[in-house]
Every structure is written in C-alpha cells, then in structure tokens.
C-alpha positions in Angstrom: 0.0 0.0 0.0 2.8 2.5 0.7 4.1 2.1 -2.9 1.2 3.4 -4.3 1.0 6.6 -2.5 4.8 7.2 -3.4 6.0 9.4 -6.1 10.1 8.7 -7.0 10.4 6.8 -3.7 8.9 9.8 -1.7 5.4 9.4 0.0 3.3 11.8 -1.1 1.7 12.6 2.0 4.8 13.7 3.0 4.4 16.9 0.6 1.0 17.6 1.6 0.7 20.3 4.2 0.1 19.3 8.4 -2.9 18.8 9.9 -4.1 16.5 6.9 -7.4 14.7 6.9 -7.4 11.6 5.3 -10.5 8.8 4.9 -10.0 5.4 3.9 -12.8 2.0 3.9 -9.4 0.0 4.7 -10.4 -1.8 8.1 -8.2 -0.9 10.7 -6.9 -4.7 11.1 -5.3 -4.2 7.6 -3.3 -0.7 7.8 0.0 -0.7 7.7 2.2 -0.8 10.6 3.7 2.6 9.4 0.4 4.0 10.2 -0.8 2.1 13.8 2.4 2.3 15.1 2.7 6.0 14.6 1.4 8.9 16.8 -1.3 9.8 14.4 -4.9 10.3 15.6 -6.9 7.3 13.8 -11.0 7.5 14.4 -12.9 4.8 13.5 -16.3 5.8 12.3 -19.0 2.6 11.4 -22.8 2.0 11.1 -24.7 0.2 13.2 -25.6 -3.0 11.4 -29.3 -2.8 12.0 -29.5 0.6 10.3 -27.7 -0.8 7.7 -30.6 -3.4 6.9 -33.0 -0.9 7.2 -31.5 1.5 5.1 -31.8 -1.7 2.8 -35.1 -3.0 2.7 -36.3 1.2 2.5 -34.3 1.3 -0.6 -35.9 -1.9 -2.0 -39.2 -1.0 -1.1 -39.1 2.4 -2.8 -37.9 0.8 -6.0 -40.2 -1.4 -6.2 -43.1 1.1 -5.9 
C-alpha cells in the first residue's frame, strides 16, 4: 500500500501540508504498521448494522413502488 501513495520513492503525504485529513474503507486490522504504530490520531467511524438493513429494505421497497 505505501508504494502506491509514493511518487520517486517519496510518500506523497509527505508533501501535503500538516494537519491532513485523510479517509480510507481499509479496516483498521489491515493498515500498515507505518500507520498504527505512529502517533497519528486514527477514528474509526461505522454503522450500526441494523441501520444498515433498514437503510436496505427502504431502498428496495421504494424501487419497487
């Protein structure tokens, strides 16, 4: 994963500005250890799964109206 955010060996995060906001559906288990192991601030946002299936079945009920 690091490759591909590097540009001639240089992360390219590295040339954005501080206080950078980045989002990412990678699950947490799965970043690399560059990332957990650093100081950074990591917040893990996710849906209830319940809301999820509702969200659903509204969505398949409306089409099908």
């Amino acid at each position: 994963m690091e490759k591909q955010f590097s540009l001639g060996g240089r992360p390219i995060i590295e040339a954005l500005p501080s206080l950078r906001v980045l989002s990412t559906h990678i699950p947490y288990s799965i970043l690399p250890d560059s990332i957990t192991s650093s100081d950074c601030r990591i917040v893990y946002i996710w849906r209830d799964p319940k809301d999820v299936i509702y969200s659903l079945l509204v969505a398949l009920c409306s089409e099908s109206l």
